[in-house]
N, C-alpha and C positions, 0 to 999 in steps of 0.2 A: 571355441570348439575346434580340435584338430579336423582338416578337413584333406582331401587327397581325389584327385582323377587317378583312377583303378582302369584300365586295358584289360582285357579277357583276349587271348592268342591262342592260337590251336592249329594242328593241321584237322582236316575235313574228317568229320565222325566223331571226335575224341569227343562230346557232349559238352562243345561251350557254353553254346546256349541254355541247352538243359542246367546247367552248373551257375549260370544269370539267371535263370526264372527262380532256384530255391534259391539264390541268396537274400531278391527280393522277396519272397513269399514268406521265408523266413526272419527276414528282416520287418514286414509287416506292410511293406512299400505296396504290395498289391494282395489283393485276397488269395487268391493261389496260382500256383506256378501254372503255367501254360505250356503244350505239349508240343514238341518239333514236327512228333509223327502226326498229329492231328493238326498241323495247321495254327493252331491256338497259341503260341509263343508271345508274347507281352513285345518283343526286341525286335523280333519278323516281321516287320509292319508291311511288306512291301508283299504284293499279291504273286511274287516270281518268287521269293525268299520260303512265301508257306507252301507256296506250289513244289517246289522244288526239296523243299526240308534243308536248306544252307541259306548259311549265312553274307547276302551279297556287296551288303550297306550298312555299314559301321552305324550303332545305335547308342542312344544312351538314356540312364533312369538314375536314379539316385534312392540312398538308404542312409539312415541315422544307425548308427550299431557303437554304445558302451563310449558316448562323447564324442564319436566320431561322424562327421557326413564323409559320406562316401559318393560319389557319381562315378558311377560306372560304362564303362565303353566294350560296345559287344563290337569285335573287328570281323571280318570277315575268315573263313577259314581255309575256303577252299583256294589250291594255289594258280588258278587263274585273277584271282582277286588281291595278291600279296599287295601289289600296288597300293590297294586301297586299307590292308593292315598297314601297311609300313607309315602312310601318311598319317595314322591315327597316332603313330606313336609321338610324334610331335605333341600332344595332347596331355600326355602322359607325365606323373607322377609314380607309378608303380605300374610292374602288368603280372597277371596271374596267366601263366604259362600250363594250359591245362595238356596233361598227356596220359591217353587210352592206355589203362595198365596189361588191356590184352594186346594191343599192337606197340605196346614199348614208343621210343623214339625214332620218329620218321623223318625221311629227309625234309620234309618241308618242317618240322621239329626246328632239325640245325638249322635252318636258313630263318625262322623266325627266332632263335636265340641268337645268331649272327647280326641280326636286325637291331636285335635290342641292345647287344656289347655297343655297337657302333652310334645306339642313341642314346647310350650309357643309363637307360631306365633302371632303378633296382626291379628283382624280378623274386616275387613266390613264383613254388609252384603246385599246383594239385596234380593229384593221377585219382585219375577217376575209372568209373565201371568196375572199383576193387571187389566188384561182387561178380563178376567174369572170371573167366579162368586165367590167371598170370602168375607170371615168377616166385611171388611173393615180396611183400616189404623189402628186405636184406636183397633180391637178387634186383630189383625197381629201384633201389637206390644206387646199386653197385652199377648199374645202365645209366642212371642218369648223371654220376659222379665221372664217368670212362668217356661218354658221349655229349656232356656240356658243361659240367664243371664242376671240381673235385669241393666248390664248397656249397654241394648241395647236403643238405641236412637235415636229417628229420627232425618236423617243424615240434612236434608233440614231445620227443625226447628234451628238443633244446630249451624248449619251453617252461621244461621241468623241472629243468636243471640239471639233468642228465649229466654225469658227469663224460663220460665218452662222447655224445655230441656236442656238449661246451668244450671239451680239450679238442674238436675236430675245427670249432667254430674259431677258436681262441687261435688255432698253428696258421687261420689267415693272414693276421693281423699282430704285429711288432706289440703293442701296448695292450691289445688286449690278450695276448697271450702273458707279458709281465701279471697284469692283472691276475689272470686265472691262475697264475703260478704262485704267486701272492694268496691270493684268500678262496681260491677252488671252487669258483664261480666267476660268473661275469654281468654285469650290472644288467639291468632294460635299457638304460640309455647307452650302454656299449652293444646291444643286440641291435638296440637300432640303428645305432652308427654302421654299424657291418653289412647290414642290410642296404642299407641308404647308400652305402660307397660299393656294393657290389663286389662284397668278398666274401657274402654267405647269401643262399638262397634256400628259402627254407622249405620243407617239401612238405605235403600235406597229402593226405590219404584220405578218401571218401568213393560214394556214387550217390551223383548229385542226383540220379531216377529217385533215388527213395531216402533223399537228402541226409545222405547219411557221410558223417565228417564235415557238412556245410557249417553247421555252426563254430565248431573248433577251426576253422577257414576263417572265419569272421571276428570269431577273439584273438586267433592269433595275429591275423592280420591287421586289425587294431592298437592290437599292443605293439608291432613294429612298425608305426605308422611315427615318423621324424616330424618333429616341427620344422616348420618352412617358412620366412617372412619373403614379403614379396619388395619392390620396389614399390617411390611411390609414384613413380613418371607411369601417365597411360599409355601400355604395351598388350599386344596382345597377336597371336598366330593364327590360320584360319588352316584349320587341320581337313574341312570337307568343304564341298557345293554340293547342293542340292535342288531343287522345288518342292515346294511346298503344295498340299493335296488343290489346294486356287492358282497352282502355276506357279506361283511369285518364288524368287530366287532366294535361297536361304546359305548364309555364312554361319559356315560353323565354326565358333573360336575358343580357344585356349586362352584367358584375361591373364597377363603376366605381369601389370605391373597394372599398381592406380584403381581405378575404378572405370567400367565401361556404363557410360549414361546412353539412353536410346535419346534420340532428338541432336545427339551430337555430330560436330564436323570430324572428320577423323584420315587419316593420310595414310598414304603407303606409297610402294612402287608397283607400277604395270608390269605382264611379263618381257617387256623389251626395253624393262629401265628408265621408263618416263612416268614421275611422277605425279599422282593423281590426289586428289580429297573430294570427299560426300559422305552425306549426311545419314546417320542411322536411322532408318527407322524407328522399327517395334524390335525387342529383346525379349527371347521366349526362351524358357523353361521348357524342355523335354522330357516325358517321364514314356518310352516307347512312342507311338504313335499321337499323343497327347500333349498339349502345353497349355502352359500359363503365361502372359504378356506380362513381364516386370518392367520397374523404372529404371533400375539397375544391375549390374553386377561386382560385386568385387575380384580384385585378384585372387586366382589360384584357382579360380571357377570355368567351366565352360558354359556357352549357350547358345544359341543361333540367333541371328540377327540376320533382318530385310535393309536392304536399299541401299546394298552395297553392292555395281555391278562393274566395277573393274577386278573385284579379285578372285584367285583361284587358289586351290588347295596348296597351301606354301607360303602365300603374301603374309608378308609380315605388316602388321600396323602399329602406327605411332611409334615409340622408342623401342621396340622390338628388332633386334637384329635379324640381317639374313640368315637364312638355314642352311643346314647341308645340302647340297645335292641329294635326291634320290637314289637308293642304291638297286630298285628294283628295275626293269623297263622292258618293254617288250620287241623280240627282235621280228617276229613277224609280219608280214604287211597281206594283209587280203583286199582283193577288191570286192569293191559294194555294187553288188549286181540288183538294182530296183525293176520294179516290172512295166513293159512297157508303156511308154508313153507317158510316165513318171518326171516331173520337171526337177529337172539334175541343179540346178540352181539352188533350188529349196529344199532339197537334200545335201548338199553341200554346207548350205545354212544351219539344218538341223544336227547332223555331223557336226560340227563344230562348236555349236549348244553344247553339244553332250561332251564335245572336248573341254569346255572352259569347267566342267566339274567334273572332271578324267583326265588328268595336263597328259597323261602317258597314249591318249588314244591318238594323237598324231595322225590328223587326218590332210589329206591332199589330192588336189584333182588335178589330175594329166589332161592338160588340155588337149594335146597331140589327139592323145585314144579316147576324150573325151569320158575319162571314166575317176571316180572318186576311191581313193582308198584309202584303209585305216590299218594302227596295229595294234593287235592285241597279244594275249596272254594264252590265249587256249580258246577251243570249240565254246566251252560252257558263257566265258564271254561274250563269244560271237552270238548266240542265243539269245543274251540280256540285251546284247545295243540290239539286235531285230525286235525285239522285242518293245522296248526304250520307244527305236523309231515308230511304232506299230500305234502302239498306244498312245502315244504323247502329239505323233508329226501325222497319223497319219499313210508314214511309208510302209510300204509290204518288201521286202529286200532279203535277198539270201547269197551269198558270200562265196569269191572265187578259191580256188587252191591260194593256201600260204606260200608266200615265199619269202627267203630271208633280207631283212632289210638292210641295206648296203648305205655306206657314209663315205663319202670322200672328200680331201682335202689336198692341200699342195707339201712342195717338201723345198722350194726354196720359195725367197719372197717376189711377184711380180707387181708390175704396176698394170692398172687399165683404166681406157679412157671412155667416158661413154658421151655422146652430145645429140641434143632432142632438140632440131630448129626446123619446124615446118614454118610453113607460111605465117606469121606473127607468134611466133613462140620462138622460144630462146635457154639454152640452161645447157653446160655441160659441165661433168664431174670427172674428176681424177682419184684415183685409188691407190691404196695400199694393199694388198693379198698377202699375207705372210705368216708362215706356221706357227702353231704353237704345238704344248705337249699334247700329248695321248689326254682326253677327255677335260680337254678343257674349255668344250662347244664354239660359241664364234662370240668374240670381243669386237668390239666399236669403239674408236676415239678418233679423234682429230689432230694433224700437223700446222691444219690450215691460218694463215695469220688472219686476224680479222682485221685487217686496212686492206689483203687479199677481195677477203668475201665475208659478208656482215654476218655476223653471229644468226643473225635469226636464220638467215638460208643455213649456215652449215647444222643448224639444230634438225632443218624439214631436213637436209641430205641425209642424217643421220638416223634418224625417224624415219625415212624412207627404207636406208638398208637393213635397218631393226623388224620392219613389221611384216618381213618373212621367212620362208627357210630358202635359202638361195640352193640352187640346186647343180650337182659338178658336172663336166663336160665329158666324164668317161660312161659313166649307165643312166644320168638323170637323177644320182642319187642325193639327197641331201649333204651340203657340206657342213664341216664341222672342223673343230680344233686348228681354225687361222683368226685371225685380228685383222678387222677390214678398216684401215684408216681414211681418212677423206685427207689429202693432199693440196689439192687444189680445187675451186669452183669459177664461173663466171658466169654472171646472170645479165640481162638487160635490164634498164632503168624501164622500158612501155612494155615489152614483148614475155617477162617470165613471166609465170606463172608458177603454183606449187607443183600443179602434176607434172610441169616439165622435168623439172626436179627428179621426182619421183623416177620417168623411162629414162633420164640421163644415170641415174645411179645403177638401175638393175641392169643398162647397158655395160656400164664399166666395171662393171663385175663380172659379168658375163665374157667381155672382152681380155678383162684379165686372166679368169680360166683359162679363155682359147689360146692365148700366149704360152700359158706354163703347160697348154697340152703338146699346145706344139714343140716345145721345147723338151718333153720325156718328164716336168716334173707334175704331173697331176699323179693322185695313188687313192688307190681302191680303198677303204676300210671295210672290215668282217666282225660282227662280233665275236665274241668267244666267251664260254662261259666258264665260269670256276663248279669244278666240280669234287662230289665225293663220293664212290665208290663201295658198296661193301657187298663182299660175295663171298661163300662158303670158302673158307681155305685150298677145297681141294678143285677148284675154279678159278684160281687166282690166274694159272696159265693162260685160259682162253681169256681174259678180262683185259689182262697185258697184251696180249695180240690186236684183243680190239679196240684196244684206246690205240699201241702203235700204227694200227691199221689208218683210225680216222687224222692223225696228226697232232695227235694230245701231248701236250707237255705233261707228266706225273712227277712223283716222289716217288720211293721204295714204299712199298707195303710194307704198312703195320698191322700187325695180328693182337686183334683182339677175342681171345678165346678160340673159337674155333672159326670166327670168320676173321676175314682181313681188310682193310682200309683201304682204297689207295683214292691221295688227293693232288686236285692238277688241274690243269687249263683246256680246253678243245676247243675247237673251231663250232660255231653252233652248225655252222650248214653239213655238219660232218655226224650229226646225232641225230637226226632222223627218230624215227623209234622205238631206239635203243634200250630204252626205257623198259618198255614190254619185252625185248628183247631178254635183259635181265632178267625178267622174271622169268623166263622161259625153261633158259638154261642154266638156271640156280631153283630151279622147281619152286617159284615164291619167294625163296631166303635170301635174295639180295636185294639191296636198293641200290638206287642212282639219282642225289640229286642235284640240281643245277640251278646257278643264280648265274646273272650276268656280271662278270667280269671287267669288260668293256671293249672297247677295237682296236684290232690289232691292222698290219697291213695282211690284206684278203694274199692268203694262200697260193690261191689259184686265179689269183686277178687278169690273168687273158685269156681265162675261156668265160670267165663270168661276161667282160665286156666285149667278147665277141658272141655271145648268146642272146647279151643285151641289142646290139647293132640299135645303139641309138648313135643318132644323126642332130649333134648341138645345133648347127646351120638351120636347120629343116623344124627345130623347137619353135616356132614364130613367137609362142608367149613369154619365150625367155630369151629373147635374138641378141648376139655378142655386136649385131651391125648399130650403124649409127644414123641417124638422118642429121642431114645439112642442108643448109636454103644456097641455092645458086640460081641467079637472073629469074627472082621474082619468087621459085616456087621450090621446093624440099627435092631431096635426090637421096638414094638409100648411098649410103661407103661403107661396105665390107669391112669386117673386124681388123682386116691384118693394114689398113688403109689409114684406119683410123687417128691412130699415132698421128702420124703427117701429118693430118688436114686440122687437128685439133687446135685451138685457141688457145689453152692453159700448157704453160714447160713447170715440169718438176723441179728445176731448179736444185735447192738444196734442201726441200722439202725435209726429206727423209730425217735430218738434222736438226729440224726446229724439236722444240719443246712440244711432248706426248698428252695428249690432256684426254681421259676417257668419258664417253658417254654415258658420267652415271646423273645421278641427282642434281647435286651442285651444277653440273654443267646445261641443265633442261630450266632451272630454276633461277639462274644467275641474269 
């Protein structure tokens, strides 16, 4: 039986969900479809999801349709939640791209069809609501062919054999254009090649309210559904985290190679590169809110599985390679204001629960201010974790002003020395700091010899610098984009211990910042976000103003009809709420939307860290100083002291043979 994980995508309203309950209902998968506005939705399981009428938490059910199983993934729609579509798409087979034929293509549209070029999913798509007031077929095609790609096609036409949407299908593709030239058609198994390699996306017409076009959705999507064989090594991706309604942790996974048994040992990597194994529990079958406990699964299949709790939305297990990076991420940071008398400890804890199944929620407590903060996406998320904490933890919490989240890293390479000797303790570490490109987060390996320092210590030094976000000496911000090498170590044969380890590493990193500040090379990072523009032609002028205004990199506008395009870079802290702004001064008829880009060097980086007036010194939890034992008992030495009084010389370190902190080197 041909079988497929199907995605369902949308920006917020366009009736995904509504468009997943007829398929099932139609399909025969549930008795009938279930209502968004009432709450009742089969895929809505989650008591914030019916309350709210959106979709917050990616779902899934499955359908038999014409030899085919289908399992289905409802993603989230609304765009504080991209995060958690984007992740689903790892999951994916195919995604049905549904778009509101009264509100056309919205910017959150292109950035979830940007999502998917980039995860190379084939893509249908439906426009629904066709019982609303819209352009019609001919001007709904001609939007989605100008706005995401010229080989959108109607799905019904092509189907038919249409000879104008086969000659549109056919001008993709070298061979199958010979073909259609040749005998004036083009085969099923060339429709589904096209489809499969994303050079035709077929369009489909309906309103899923009064299941109308659902079933012509289902055949046709069945007929372009590709055979797939899978591997036969056990692989498999974990696309979500979650709890389950008894607490207990649930993996969500994409099986890509072999077969996944419950009771087995199974391996991967942590998120700081140190590889782990344990054993699966129970393998459940989801159909909405419902499951069934199996023995197994095969490839090609998803399902959730217990008793796995090193991983997070991304790990790959057994022969499963690494994945992309995420392309979505949140630049804002709030702080988590609990109510008083609240133990910050265990909100911290709980915060960071919620992180291990949200990797993007980036949580961290300033010890200085003694205060926890997170980033998200937008208000509406802020609502769900208050809400997360409320119900699950416990906490009552409501959230400070956003501000934008700042990255810093160095711009030439420095070294830093850190050393932890109180009274019977023993351990100090020498470092490497040194840049890399634009987004390419922080890197760990070792110079060090091992007749230097025994393998097992440089694994804890390295394990030690992995298991946090280290943070820069200009605002306190998190660093990012250098490679922190360990260089040298020296431990005592009676006196080290592990945690010594541990304050000698975060010191000499510490110390190394303070070096490269002193020296002018520490540097601010800014997000910026890639955006797209579209305003009535005869507002183009003020749009140009105010993207030169905020410091936006553009292109020249394109005119599309009577509006214009314009696409390009900006600084996020420069876009404020712009947004509504647009809508103001374009009466409704523009959009603006925005995905993250990545960081650049911050603009205005000396009033940012003169606003910040943080004080590295005065950080005690993060101190660049060093302790040393002198006549019996520990004595603090200043950062800039350190060097000197140090035990370990760099030598020619820098020279030795580069070995990184992946697998092999934790496992060897």
């Amino acid at each position: 039986m041909r079988q497929a994980v199907v995605g369902l995508l949308a920006h917020v309203d366009a009736g995904k969900t509504t468009l997943a309950e007829s398929m099932l209902a139609t399909a025969g998968a549930i008795r009938s479809p279930g209502r968004v506005d009432a709450g009742s939705s089969h895929l809505d399981t989650d008591a914030m999801e019916r309350e709210r009428g959106i979709t917050i938490f990616s779902a899934s059910a499955s359908l038999d349709w014409a030899d085919a199983y289908i399992m289905l993934l409802d993603a989230p729609g609304h765009v504080d939640f991209s995060a958690e579509a984007e992740r689903t798409l790892a999951a994916l087979d195919y995604a049905i791209l549904v778009v509101g034929a009264n509100d056309g293509v919205q910017g959150h549209t292109e950035t979830l069809w940007d999502l998917l070029s980039r995860h190379e999913v084939p893509t249908l798509v439906f426009v629904n609501k066709c019982d609303l007031e819209n352009p019609g077929r001919e001007g709904l095609l001609a939007e989605l062919a100008s706005r995401l790609s010229p080989g959108c096609v109607d799905a019904s036409a092509l189907l038919a054999g249409d000879s104008g949407a086969s000659e549109d299908a056919a001008s993709t593709d070298e061979a199958a254009l010979e073909e259609y030239l040749e005998t004036g058609a083009l085969a099923a198994g060339t429709l589904r090649r096209l489809v499969a390699g994303r050079a035709v996306f077929p369009v489909f017409f309906g309103a899923a309210l009064r299941d109308d076009g659902v079933r012509e959705l289902l055949d046709g999507m069945c007929a372009l559904l590709a055979e797939r064989s899978w591997p036969g090594a056990f692989a498999a991706r974990v696309y979500r985290v979650s709890r389950g309604t008894r607490g207990e942790r649930l993996a969500w996974v994409k099986v890509t190679g072999g077969t996944l048994r419950a009771k087995t040992r199974v391996t991967g990597m942590g998120r700081r590169g140190e590889p782990w194994a344990e054993k699966i529990n129970e393998v459940r079958l989801y159909q909405g809110a419902s499951f069934e406990t199996v023995a197994e699964v095969p490839a090609g299949r998803i399902c959730a599985v217990t008793g796995l709790s090193h991983v997070v939305p991304g790990s790959a297990l057994g022969a499963e390679p690494e994945g992309a990076r995420p392309l979505l991420a949140p630049v804002l940071s709030y702080r988590v204001i609990p109510e008083p008398g609240a133990d910050a400890s265990a909100l911290v804890r709980a915060l960071r629960e919620l992180a291990d199944e949200d990797p993007v929620l980036g949580v961290t407590w300033q010890e200085q201010l003694q205060e926890a903060h997170v980033q998200l996406m937008g208000e509406v998320q802020q609502d769900v974790i208050a809400e997360l904490l409320r119900g699950r933890y416990g906490f009552a919490v409501t959230f400070g002003p956003g501000g934008i989240l700042y990255k810093e890293t160095v711009s030439a390479p420095v070294e830093g020395v850190g050393h932890f000797e109180p009274l019977r303790h023993y351990a100090e570490v020498r470092l490497l700091v040194e840049p890399l490109p634009r987004g390419s987060g922080v890197e760990f390996g070792t110079r060090c010899p091992v007749d230097d320092l025994d393998l097992n210590w440089q694994r804890l030094i390295l394990t030690n610098a992995m298991e946090r976000d280290h943070l820069g000496v200009l605002t306190g911000a998190p660093l990012t984009d250098v490679r922190i090498t360990l260089l040298a170590g020296r431990a005592h044969a009676k006196h080290t211990e592990g945690g010594d380890f541990r304050q000698a590493t975060y010191r000499a990193v510490r110390q190394a910042l303070m070096g490269a500040r002193e020296r002018g090379e520490c540097r601010l990072l800014e997000p910026w976000y890639r955006l797209r523009l579209v305003v009535p032609a005869e507002r183009v002028g003020r749009a140009l103003a105010d993207l030169t205004r905020m410091g936006a990199e553009f292109d020249a506008p394109t005119a599309l009809g009577d509006v214009a395009s314009i696409t390009g870079e900006v600084p996020a802290s420069e876009v404020g709420e712009y947004a509504l702004e647009v809508a103001r001064y374009t009466g409704g008829r523009g959009r603006l939307s925005l995905e993250l880009a990545g960081y650049r060097a911050c603009h205005d980086a000396d009033e940012i860290v003169a606003a910040a007036a943080y004080d590295p010194e005065a950080d005690l939890p993060n101190t660049p100083d060093s302790v040393f034992c002198s006549h019996g008992a520990g004595h603090t030495v200043k950062w800039r002291d350190v060097p000197a009084a140090a035990h370990t010389v760099a030598d020619a370190a820098r020279l030795r043979p580069y070995r990184p902190a992946d697998a092999a080197f934790f496992s060897n």
